[in-house]
Short mmCIF file of the C-alpha atoms (twelve columns), coordinates in Angstrom:
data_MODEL
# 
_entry.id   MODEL 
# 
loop_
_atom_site.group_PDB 
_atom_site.id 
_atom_site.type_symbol 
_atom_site.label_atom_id 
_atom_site.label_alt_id 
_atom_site.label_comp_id 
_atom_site.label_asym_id 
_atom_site.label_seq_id 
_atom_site.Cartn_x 
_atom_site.Cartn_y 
_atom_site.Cartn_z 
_atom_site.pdbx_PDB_model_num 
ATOM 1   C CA . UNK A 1   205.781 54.105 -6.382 1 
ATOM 2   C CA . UNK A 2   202.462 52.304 -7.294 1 
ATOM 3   C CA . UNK A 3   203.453 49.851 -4.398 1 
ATOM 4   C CA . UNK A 4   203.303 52.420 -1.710 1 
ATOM 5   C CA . UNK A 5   200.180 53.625 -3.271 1 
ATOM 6   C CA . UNK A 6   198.318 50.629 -3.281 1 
ATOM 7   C CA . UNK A 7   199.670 50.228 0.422  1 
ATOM 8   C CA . UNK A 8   199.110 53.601 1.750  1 
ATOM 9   C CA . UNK A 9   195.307 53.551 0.054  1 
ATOM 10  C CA . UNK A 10  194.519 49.646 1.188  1 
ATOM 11  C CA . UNK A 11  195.280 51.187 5.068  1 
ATOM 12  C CA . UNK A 12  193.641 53.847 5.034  1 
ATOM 13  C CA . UNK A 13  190.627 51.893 3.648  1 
ATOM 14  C CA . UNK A 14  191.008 49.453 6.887  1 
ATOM 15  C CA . UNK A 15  191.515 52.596 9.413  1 
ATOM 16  C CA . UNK A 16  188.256 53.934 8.157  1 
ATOM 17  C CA . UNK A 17  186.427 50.879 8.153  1 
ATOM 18  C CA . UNK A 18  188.099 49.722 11.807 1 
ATOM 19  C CA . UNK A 19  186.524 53.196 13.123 1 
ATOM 20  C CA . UNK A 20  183.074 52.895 12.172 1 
ATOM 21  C CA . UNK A 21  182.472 49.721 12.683 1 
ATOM 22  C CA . UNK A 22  179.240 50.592 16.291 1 
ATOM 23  C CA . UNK A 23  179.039 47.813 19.132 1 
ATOM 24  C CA . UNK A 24  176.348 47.851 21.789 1 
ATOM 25  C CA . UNK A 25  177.964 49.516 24.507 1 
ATOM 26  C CA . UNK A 26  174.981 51.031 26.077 1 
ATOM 27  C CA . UNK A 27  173.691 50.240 29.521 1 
ATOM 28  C CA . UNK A 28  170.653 48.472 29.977 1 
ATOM 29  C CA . UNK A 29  167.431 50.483 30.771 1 
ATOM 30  C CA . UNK A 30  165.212 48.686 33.357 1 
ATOM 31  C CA . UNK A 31  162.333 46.443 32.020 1 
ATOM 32  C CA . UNK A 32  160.816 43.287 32.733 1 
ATOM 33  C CA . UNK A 33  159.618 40.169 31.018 1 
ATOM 34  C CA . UNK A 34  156.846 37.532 32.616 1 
ATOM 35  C CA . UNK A 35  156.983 33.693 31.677 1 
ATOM 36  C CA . UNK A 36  153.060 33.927 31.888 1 
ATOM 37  C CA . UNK A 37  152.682 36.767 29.183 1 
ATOM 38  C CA . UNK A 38  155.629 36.399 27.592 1 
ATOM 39  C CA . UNK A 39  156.500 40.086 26.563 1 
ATOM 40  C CA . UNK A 40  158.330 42.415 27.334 1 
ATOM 41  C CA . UNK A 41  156.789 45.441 29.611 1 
ATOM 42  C CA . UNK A 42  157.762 48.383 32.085 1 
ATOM 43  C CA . UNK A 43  158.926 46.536 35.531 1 
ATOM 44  C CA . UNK A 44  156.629 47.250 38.704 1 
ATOM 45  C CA . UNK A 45  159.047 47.651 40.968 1 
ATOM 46  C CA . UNK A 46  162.708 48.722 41.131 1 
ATOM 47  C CA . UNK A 47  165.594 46.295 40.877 1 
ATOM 48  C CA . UNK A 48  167.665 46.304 43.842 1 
ATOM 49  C CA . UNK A 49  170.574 44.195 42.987 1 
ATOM 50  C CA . UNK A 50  170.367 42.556 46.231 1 
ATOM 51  C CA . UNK A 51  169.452 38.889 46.069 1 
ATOM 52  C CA . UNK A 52  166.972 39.083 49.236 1 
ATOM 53  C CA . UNK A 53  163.271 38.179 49.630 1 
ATOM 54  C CA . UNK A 54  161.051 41.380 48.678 1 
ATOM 55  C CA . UNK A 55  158.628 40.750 49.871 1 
ATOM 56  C CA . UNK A 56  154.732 39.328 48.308 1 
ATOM 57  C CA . UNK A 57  154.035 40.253 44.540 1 
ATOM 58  C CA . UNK A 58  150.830 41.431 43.510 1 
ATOM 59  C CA . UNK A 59  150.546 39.304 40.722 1 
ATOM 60  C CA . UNK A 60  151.527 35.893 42.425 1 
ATOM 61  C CA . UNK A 61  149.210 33.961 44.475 1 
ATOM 62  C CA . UNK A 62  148.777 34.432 48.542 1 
ATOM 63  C CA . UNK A 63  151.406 34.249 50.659 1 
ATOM 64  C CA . UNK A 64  154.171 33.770 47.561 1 
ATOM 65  C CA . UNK A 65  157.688 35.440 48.387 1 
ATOM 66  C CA . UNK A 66  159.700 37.537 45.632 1 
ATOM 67  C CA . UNK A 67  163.393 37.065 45.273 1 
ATOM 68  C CA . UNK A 68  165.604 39.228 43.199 1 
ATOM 69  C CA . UNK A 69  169.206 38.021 42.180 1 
ATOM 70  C CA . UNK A 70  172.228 39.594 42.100 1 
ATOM 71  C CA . UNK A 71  172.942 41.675 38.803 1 
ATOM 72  C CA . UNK A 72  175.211 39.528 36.592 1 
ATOM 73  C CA . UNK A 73  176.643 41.809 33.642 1 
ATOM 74  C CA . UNK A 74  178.151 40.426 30.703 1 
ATOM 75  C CA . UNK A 75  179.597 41.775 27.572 1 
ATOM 76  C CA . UNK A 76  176.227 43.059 26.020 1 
ATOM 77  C CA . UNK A 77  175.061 44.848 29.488 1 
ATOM 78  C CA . UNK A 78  173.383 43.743 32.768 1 
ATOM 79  C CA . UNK A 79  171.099 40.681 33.756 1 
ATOM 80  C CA . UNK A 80  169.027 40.531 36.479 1 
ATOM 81  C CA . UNK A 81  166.462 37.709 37.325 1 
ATOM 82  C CA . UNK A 82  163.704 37.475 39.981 1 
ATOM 83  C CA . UNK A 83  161.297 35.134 40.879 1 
ATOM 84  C CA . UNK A 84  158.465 34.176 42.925 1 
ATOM 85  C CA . UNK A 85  158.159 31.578 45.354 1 
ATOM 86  C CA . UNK A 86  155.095 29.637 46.838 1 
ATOM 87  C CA . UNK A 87  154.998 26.840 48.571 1 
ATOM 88  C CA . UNK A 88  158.861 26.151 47.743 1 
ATOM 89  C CA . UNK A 89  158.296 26.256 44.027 1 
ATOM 90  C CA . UNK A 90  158.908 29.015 41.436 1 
ATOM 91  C CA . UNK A 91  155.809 30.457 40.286 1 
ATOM 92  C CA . UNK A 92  156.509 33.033 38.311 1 
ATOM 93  C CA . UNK A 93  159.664 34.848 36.890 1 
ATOM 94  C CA . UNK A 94  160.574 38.167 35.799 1 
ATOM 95  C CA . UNK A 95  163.619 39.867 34.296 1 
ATOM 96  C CA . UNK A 96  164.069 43.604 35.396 1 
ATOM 97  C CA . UNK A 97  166.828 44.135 34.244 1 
ATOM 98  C CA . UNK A 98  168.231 42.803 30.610 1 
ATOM 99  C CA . UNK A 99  170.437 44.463 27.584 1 
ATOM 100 C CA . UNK A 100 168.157 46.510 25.280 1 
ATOM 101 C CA . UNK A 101 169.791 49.725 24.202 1 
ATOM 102 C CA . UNK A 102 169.526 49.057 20.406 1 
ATOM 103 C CA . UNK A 103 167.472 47.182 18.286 1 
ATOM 104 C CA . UNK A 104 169.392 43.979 17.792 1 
ATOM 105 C CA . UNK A 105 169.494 43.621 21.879 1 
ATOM 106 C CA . UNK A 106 165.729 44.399 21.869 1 
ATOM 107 C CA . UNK A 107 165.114 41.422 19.139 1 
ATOM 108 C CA . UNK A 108 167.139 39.015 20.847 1 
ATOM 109 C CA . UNK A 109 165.419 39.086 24.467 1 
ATOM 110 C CA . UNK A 110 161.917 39.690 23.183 1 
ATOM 111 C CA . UNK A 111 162.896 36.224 21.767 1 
ATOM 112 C CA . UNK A 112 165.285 34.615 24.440 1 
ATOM 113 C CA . UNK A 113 163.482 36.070 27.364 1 
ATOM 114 C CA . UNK A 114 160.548 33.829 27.327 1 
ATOM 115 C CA . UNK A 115 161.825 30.762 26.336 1 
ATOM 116 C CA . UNK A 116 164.567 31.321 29.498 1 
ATOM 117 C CA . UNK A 117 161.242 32.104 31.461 1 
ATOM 118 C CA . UNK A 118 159.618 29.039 31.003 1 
ATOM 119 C CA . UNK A 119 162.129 27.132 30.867 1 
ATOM 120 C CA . UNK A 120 163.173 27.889 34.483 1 
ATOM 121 C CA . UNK A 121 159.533 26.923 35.538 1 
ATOM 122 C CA . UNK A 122 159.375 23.437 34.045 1 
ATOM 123 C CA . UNK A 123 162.941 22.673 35.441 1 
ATOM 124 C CA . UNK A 124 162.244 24.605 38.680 1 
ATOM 125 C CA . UNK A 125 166.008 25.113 38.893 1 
ATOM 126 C CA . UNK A 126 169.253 26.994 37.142 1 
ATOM 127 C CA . UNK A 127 169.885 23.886 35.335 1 
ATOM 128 C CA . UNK A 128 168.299 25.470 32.021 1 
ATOM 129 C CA . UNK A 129 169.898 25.487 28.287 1 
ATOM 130 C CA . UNK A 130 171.005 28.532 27.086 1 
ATOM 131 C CA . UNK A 131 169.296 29.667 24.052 1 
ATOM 132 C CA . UNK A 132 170.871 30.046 20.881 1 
ATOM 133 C CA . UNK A 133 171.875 33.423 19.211 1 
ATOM 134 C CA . UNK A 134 171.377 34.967 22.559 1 
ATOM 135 C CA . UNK A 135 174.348 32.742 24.673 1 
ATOM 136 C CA . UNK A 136 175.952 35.840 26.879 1 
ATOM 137 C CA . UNK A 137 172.283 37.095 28.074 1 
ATOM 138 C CA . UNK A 138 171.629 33.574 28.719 1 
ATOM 139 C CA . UNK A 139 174.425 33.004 30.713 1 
ATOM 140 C CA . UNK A 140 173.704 36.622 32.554 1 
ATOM 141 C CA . UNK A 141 170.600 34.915 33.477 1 
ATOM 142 C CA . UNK A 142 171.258 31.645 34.353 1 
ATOM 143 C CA . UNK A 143 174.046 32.970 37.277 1 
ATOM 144 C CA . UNK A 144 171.660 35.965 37.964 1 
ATOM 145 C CA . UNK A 145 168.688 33.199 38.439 1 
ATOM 146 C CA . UNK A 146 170.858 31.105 40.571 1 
ATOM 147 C CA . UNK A 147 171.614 34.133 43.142 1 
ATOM 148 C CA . UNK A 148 167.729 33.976 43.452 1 
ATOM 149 C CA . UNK A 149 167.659 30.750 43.840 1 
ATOM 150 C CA . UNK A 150 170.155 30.616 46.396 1 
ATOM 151 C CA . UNK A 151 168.074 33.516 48.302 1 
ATOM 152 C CA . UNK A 152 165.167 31.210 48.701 1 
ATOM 153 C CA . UNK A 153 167.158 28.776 49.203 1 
ATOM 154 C CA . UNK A 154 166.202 26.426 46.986 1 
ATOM 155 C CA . UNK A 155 169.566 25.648 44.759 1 
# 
């Protein structure tokens, strides 16, 4: 009898703990991160999802072009990368769309997010390193950035 006690008590200790155990399921919300500033802000313009030119960006020199990648999700919510072109090098990137529904997501790309940034700058290509801790938003990125790249046609 003590046996089945121990049992019954031991499982019902698991089923409890199995059920309240919270992942980040939520969808991203839009934002956007800049490799110059290196934060995280509100994005300036919508995310389309469509890796074609957008046209110029306000904040990038004369006669730059804007490319937005395709949306790459992964298991902690959607990616999306864009960046702007001048003279057939990246100038600038930005990352409209990223996960950030709860605070872990929101500590881990106000960390990852510039180093990927900056990063994709100095090697002026997809051939980046993900960042540790922060390896399925990294990859998110890295196949959202080469969609972009692709665009502009400079893969």
């Amino acid at each position: 009898m003590r046996r089945i006690t121990v049992w019954l008590m031991s499982t019902l200790a698991a089923v409890v703990l199995l059920f309240s155990y919270r992942t980040s399921l939520g969808t991203a919300a839009p934002a956007a991160t800049t490799a110059a500033e290196g934060t995280i802000a509100d994005p300036t313009t919508a995310a389309t999802g469509d890796p074609s030119p957008t046209g110029s960006s306000g904040a990038a020199t004369s006669g730059s072009t804007t490319y937005t990648g395709s949306v790459a999700s992964t298991r902690w919510g959607d990616v999306q990368v864009s960046i702007t072109v001048a003279d057939g090098k990246i100038t600038a990137v930005s990352v409209p769309v990223y996960p950030n529904s709860n605070g872990k997501d929101q500590q881990i790309n106000a960390r990852a997010l510039p180093i990927l940034t900056r990063e994709t700058i100095a090697a002026q290509s997809a051939d980046i390193d993900t960042v540790s801790g922060a390896t399925i938003t990294s990859d998110g990125y890295i196949e959202s950035l080469q969609a972009a790249l692709d665009a502009a046609h400079l893969a």
